[in-house]
C-alpha positions in Angstrom: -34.1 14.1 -30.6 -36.8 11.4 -30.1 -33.6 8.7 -30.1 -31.7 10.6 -27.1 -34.9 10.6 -25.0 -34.9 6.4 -25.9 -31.4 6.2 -25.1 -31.3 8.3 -21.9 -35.1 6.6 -20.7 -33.3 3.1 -21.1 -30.3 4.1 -19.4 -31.7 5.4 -16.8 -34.3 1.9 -16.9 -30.9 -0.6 -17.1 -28.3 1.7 -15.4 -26.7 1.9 -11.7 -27.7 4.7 -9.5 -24.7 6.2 -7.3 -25.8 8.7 -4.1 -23.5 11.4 -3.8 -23.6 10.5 -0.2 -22.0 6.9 -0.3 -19.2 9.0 -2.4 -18.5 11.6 0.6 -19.3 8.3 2.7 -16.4 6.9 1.3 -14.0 9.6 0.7 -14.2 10.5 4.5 -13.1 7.3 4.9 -10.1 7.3 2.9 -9.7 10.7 4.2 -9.2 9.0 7.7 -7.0 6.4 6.5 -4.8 8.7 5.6 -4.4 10.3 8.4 -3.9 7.1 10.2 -1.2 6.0 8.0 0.8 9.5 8.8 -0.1 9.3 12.3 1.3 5.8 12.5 3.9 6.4 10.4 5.8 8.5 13.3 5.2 5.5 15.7 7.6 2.8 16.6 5.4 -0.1 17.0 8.3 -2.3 16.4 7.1 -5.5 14.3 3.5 -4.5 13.7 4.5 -1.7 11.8 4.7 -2.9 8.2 1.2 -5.2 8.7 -0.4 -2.0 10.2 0.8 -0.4 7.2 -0.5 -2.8 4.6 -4.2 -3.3 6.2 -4.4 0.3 5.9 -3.4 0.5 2.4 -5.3 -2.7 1.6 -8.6 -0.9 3.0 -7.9 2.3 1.0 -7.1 0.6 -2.1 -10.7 -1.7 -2.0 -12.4 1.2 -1.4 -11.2 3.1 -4.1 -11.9 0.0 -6.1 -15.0 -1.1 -5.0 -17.1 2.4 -4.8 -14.9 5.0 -7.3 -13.8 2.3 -9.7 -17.4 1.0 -9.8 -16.1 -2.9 -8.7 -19.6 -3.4 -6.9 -21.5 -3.0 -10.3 -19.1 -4.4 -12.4 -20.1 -8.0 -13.9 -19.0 -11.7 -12.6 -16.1 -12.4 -14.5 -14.8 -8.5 -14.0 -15.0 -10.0 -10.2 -13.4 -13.0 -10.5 -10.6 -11.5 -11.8 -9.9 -8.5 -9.0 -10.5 -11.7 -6.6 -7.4 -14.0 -7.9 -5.4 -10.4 -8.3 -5.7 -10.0 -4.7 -4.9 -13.8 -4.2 -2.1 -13.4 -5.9 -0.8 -10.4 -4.2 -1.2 -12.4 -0.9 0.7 -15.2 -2.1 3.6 -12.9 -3.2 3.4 -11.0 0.0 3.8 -13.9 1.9 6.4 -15.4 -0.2 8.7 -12.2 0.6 7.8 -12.9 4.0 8.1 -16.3 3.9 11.4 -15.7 3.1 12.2 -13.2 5.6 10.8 -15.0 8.4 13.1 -18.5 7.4 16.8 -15.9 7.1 19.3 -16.2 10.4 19.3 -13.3 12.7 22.4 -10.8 11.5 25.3 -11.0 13.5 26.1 -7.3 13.3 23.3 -4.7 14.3 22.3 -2.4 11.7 23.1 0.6 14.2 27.5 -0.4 14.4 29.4 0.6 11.3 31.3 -2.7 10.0 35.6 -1.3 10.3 36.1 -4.3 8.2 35.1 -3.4 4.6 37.4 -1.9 1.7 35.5 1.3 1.5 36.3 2.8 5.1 39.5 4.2 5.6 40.5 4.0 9.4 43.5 6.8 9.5 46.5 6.0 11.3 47.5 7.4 14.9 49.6 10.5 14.1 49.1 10.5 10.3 47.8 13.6 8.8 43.7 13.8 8.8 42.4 14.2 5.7 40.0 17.3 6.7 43.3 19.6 7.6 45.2 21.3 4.3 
């Protein structure tokens, strides 16, 4: 018994101390996020759409780190690491992007059906439809 009491007095001595305050803090936070990313997710905003959409997520994803993931207690090298992880993500987002941004415009919108491929049949005028038995 006399051992707990050490253990618990020395944890509570060297350990971190969380409000359940910062918690709600945070969860009303993500709670609002989310209900931006619905919100905007019915909007055309035409190309700011998929940035919109990746600060948001961004946002929600360090706070979940950072406060419920206990990131801000966590010790240097347990740092560095989540920093070059989200380095790296950056670099691989704009990569894709990168890539995108360099492509040629497509000649065809994405809205008009090609006639030109294998796999549409166009039926012949006065040949019998294939919906009538």
């Amino acid at each position: 018994m006399a051992q707990a009491t050490t253990t618990d007095t020395a944890h509570a001595k060297g350990g971190h101390h969380h409000s359940t305050k910062s918690y709600f803090v945070v969860w009303g936070i993500l709670l609002t996020c989310t209900v931006l990313t619905v919100w905007t997710g019915y909007m055309d905003l035409g190309k700011i759409n998929l940035p919109l959409a990746l600060t948001i997520a961004t946002v929600k994803a360090s706070l979940v780190i950072w406060y419920f993931m206990h990131m801000r207690d966590a010790a240097g090298t347990n740092r560095i690491v989540f920093v070059t992880s989200f380095l790296f993500m950056f670099v691989m987002i704009f990569g894709v992007f990168g890539d995108l941004w360099t492509r040629k415009e497509m000649s065809l919108p994405s809205a008009v059906p090609s006639t030109e491929a294998p796999e549409i049949q166009v039926p012949e005028a006065g040949g019998p439809s294939p919906h009538h038995e």
